[in-house]
N, C-alpha and C positions, 0 to 999 in steps of 0.2 A: 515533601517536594519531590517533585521525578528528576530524573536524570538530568533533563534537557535545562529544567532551573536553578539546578544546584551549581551546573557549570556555569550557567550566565549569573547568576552569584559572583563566582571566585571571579569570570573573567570584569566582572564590575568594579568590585573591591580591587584589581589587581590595578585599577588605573589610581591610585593614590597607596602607595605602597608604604608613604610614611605615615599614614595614620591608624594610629594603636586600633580603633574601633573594626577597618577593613583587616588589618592583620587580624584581630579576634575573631570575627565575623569567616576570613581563609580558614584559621587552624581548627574551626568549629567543622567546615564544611569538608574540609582535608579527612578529620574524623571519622565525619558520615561516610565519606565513600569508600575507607579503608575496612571499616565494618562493615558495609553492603559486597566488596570486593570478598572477603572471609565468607561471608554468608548467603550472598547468590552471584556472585561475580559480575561481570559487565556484562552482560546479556542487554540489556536498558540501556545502555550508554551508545548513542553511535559516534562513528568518527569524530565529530565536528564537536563533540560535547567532549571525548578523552582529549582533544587538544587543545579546548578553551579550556578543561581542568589543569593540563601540565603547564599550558603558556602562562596560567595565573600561578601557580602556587610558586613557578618558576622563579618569582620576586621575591620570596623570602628561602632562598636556599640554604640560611642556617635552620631555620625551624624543624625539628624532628618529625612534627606530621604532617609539613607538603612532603619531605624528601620518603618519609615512607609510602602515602599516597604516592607519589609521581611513581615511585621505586614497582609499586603494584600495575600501576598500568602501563610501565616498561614489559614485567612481563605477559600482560594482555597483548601489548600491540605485538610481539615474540611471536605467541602462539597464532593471531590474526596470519601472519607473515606464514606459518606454513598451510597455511588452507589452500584449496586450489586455485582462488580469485588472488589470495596473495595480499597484497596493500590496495589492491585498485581503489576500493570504496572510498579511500581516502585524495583529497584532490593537494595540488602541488602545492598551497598555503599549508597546508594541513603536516604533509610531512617537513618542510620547513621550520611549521611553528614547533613541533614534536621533537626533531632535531636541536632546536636552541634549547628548549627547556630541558631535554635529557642533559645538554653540557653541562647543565649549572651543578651536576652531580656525578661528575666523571669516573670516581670513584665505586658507584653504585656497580653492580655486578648485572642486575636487570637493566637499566638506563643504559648501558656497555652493547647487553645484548640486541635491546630494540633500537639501537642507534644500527648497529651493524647491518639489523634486518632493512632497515630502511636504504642502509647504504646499497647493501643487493639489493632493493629492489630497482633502486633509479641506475646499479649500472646495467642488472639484467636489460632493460631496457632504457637503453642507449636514446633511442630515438624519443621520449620520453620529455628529455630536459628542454628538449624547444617549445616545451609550454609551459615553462618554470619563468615567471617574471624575472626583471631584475634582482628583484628584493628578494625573493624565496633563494635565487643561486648563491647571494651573498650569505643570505642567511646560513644557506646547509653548509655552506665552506667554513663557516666563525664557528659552528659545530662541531663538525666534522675535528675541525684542527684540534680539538681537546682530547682527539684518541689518536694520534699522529702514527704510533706503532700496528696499529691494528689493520692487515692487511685487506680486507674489507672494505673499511670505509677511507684505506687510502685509495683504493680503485675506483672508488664513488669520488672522490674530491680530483683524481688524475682525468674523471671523465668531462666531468666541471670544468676542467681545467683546458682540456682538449677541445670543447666548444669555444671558451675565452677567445683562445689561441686561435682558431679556424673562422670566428668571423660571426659562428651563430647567436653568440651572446654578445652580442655588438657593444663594445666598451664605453659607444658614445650614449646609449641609454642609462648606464647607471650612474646615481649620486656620487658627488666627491665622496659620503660618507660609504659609502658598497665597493666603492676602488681600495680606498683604503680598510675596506675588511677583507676584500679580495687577497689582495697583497700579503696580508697580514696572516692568512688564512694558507695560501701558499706554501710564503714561507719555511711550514713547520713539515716540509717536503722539498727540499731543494735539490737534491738530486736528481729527481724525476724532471726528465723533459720537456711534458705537458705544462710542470708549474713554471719552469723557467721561458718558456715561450711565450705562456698567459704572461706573466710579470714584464716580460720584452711590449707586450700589447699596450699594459694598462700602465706600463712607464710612457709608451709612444701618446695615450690616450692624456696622462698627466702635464706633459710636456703641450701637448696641445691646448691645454688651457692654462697653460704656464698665466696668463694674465687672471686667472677667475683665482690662484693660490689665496688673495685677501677671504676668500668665501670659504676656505679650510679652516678646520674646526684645528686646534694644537693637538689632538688627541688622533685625528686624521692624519694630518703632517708628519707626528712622530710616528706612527706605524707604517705610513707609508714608506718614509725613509729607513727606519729598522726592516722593513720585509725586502726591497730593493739592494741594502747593504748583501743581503746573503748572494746575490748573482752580480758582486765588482765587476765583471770584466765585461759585460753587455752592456754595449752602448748608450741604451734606451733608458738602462736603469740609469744609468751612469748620469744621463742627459737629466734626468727625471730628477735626483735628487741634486744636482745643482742648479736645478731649476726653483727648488724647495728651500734650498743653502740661502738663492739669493734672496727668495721670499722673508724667510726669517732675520737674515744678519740688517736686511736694509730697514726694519721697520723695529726699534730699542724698545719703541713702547711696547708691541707685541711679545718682545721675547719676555719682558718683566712677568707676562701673565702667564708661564708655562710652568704647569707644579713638575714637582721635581721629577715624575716619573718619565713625562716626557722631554724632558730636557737630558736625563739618562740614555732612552732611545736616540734623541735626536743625535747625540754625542757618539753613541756608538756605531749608529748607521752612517756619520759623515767621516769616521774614523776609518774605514775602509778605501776613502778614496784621501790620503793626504796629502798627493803630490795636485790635487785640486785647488788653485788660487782660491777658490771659490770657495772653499772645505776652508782651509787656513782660515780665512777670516772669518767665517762663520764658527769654527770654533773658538776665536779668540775671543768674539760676543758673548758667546757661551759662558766661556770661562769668566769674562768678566761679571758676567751677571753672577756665575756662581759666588768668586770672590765678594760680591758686594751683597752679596744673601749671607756673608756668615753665621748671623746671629738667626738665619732659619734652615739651615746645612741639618742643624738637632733633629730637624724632622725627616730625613733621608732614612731611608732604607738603607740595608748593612748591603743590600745589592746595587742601591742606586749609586750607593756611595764606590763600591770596586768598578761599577759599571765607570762613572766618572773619570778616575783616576787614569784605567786602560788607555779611556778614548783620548786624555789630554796628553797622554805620554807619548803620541803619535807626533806630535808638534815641539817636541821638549825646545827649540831653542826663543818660544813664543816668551814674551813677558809676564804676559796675560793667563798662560795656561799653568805658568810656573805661581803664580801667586794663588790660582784656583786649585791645585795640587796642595799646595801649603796650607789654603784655610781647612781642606779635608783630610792632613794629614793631623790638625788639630782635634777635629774633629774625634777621630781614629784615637788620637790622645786619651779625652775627654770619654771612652766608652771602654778604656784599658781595662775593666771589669768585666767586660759584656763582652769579649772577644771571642769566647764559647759562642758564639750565635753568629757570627763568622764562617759560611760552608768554608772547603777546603779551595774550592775555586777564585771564592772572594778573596780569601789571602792570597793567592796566588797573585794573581791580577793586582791587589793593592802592591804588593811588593817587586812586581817587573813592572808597574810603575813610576812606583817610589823611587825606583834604582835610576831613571833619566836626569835626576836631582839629586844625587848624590852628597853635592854641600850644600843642599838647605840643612839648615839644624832642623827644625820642625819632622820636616821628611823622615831625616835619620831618625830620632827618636819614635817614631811613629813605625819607623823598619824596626826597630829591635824589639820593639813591642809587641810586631805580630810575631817576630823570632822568638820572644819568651814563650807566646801561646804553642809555636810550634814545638818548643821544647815540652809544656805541659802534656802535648800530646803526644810525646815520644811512642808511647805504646799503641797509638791507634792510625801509626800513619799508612797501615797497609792498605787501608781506605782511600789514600791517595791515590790519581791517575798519573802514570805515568812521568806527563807531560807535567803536570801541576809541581812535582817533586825538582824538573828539572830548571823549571821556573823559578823556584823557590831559591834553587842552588847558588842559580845565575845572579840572580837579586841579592842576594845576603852576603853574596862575593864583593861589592861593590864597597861594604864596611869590613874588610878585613880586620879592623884592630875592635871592633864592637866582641867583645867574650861572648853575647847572648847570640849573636850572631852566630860565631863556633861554636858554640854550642848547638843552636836547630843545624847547623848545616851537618856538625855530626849524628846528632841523632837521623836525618836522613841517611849518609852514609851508610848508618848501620841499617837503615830498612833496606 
């Protein structure tokens, strides 16, 4: 098979990614091109075919030979990138689709590079992205945010971000589902000007169809509200996620359907505004639904579950959010084994939680408990941050007469 068929292969097979046959049928063709790659390199391969290869393989980003294939014509597209033409050959779908599928491999060192190169090229030229669809600008931004530190390709997403903002990439063209990868994609840059203006936009844009919210996907909703949570103090956002507050809390049935992760976001993104009527009681829905899932709390993440606890602790004198604090502080019980898998942030957070509940039994127990873990870790607390240490302090002060207590609060002491 030449070039041009082997990708229309994988890009075929990539459309049913759960079935064993097209995955075999990928890792075969992943193969071939990795040993054509060693033995004559992409010479055969144009644009359009190195992107239908990474956009497919890009669906099974555990398998060891899409990630080494993609990882090989990362650094193809590198070297393409200093020729004198640059990226041109390639058209605005193309570095888009290139852009997503290098994410799924962030870690890769080539994927890293040809991400970057693509990033100079769209900001080299600037004037460029006004022929970037909707969907190509969403795309390179959900990219892009998977190297958030890389200065590079935050000047590629800041330039993204400064069209948002300016009007060229008109907010009313794109999908509920591209606002909220927008947002989302932001975000993981909030300092910068560009993203906090875009986000003022596409809050002003979300707010405008405050009535289409029923037509938001829950996985929409909660990023958009986690990505708006990071700029409290602008209006727009402001506007934007009590517009979202009221979508969710007024419709019971909808919230029943949110897996846990986004019900974590939602919590934590409405936890930024709580002097919000509007926040209050959509967190109390929240909690109530948490509370009355206990018997599927098991399946929480050790993140979703500190994420939880923070955002209710904003409301401590709620009913509702104290009984959802308790069934998770069961929870927490229940995993007293497993509390090594615990970052040092999640305890943190579970226990300046913990601490707004003071006389629940459940709670207590559930504080001394991450206080024993913190004592096992007497030796490794240097790893702590700062701030996480003084959290810890504040929280465990709360059980004075708890030993396990005084005890992690001295082993801090002494770090």
């Amino acid at each position: 098979l030449d070039a041009r068929n082997l990708s229309l292969l994988v890009n075929g097979f990539s459309k049913w990614p759960d079935q064993p046959g097209c995955g075999d049928g990928t890792f075969a063709v992943a193969g071939e091109v990795l040993r054509r790659a060693h033995t004559q390199g992409f010479s055969k391969f144009n644009p359009q075919s190195l992107t239908n290869l990474v956009n497919g393989f890009s669906k099974w980003p555990n398998q060891a030979e899409c990630r080494e294939a993609t990882s090989a014509i990362g650094t193809e597209v590198t070297y393409l990138a200093g020729r004198a033409n640059r990226l041109s050959d390639f058209v605005p779908q193309d570095l888009a689709n290139l852009v997503n599928g290098f994410s799924k491999w962030p870690e890769q060192e080539s994927t890293r590079e040809a991400t970057i190169a693509i990033g100079s090229e769209i900001s080299r030229e600037a004037n460029r992205l006004g022929r970037f669809p909707e969907q190509e600008l969403a795309t390179l931004v959900n990219g892009f945010s998977k190297w958030p530190q890389e200065p590079g390709i935050r000047q590629a997403a800041v330039a993204i971000a400064g069209d948002i903002a300016s009007g060229v990439g008109k907010p009313g063209g794109f999908t509920h589902q591209h606002l909220a990868i927008l947002v989302n994609g932001f975000s993981k840059w909030p300092e910068e000007l560009n993203m906090r203006q875009a986000a003022v936009t596409v809050g002003g844009e979300v707010v405008a169809r405050a009535r289409e919210l029923g037509g938001f996907t829950d996985q929409h909703l909660a990023n958009l509200v986690n990505g708006f949570s990071k700029w409290p103090e602008q209006e727009k956002t402001r506007e934007a996620a009590v517009a979202i507050a009221s979508e969710v809390s007024c419709d019971a049935n909808r919230l029943r359907g949110f897996p846990g992760q986004e019900l974590a976001y939602l919590i934590n993104g409405f936890s930024k505004w709580p002097q919000e009527p509007g926040m209050r009681q959509v967190a109390v829905a929240i909690a109530g639904e948490i509370a009355s899932r206990a018997d599927k709390i098991k399946g929480f993440t050790h993140q979703q579950l500190a994420i939880l606890v923070n955002g209710f602790s904003k409301w401590p004198e709620q009913e509702k959010t104290r009984e959802a604090t308790a069934a998770v502080a069961r929870e927490i019980l229940r995993r007293t084994s497993h509390l090594r898998g615990f970052t040092d942030q999640h305890v943190a957070n579970l226990v300046n939680g913990f601490s707004k509940w003071p006389e629940e039994p459940e709670v207590r127990q559930a504080a001394v408990g991450l206080a024993e873990e913190i004592v096992s870790r007497a030796g490794q607390l240097a790893g702590f941050a700062d701030q996480h240490l003084v959290t810890l302090v504040n929280g465990f002060s709360k059980w004075p007469q708890e030993e396990r207590n005084r005890q992690a609060t001295v082993a801090i002491g002494e770090e």
